[in-house]
N, C-alpha and C positions, 0 to 999 in steps of 0.2 A: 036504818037501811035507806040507801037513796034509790028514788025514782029514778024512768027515765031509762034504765039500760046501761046508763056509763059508768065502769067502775072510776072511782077517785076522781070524777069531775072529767073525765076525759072523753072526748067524742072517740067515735072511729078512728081507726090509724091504715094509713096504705099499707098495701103488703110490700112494697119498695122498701117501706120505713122496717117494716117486720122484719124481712131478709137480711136486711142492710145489719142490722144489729144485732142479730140470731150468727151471721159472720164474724163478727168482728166479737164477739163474743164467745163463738166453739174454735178461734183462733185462725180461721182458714181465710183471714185475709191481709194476714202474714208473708205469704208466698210471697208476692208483689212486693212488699215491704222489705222485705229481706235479698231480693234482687235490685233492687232500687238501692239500696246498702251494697251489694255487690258494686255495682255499677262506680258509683260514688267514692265507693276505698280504693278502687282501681285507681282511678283518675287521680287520688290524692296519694296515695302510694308512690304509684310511676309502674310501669312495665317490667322493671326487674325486680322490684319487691313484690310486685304481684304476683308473681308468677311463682312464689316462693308463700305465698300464705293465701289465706280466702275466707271472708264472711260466712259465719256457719249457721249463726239463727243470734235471733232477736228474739231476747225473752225477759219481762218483766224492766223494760227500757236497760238491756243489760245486751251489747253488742258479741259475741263472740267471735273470738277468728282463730282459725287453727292455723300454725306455723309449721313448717319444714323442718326447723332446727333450732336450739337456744342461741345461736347468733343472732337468727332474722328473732327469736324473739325480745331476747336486750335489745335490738333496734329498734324495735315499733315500743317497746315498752318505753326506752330514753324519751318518743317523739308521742308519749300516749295524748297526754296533756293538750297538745299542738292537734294532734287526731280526732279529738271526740269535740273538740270546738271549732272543727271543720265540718266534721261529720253534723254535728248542731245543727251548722249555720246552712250545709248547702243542701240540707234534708230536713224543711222546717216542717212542724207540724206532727213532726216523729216521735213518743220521748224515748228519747235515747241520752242512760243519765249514765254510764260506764261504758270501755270498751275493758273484754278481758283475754288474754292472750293464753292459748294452751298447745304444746306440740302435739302433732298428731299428724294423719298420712291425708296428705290431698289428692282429693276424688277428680 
């Protein structure tokens, strides 16, 4: 048993540090991350592909986007490769190791 009060050799910890981790942990600091991904696919898209699909969630460094139709999604799928190593690069710090393509109705 150690002295002392600290479990594992470990002094005190701020509750910034506690917060901070208890977040990103029950996943709720995701939101941000997942508009920040919005923001981002837009830009790399263009205006007319965007407006035809949309970032749905980030789970497990696994990107989702729901499509409009199987044309836009053979399109983005032909240019996935080119997509997620854009996505990479211009969103560092993310892991974001797939993006994956499914139809469905945008909100």
């Amino acid at each position: 048993m150690r002295s002392g009060g600290a479990t594992r050799g470990r002094g005190p910890v701020s509750i910034a540090r506690v917060v901070s981790e208890l977040t990103i942990r029950r996943g709720l600091g995701r939101v941000g991350t997942v508009e920040q991904f919005r923001r981002t696919w837009e830009q790399l898209v263009g205006v007319e592909l965007a407006s035809q699909c949309r970032v749905a969630s980030l789970s497990r460094g696994v990107l989702e986007v729901v499509v409009s139709s199987s044309v836009v999604l053979q399109e983005l799928a032909f240019r996935k490769g080119e997509l997620l190593q854009a996505m990479q690069s211009r969103v560092p710090g993310k892991a974001i190791r797939d993006i994956r393509f499914r139809i469905g109705t945008l909100d």
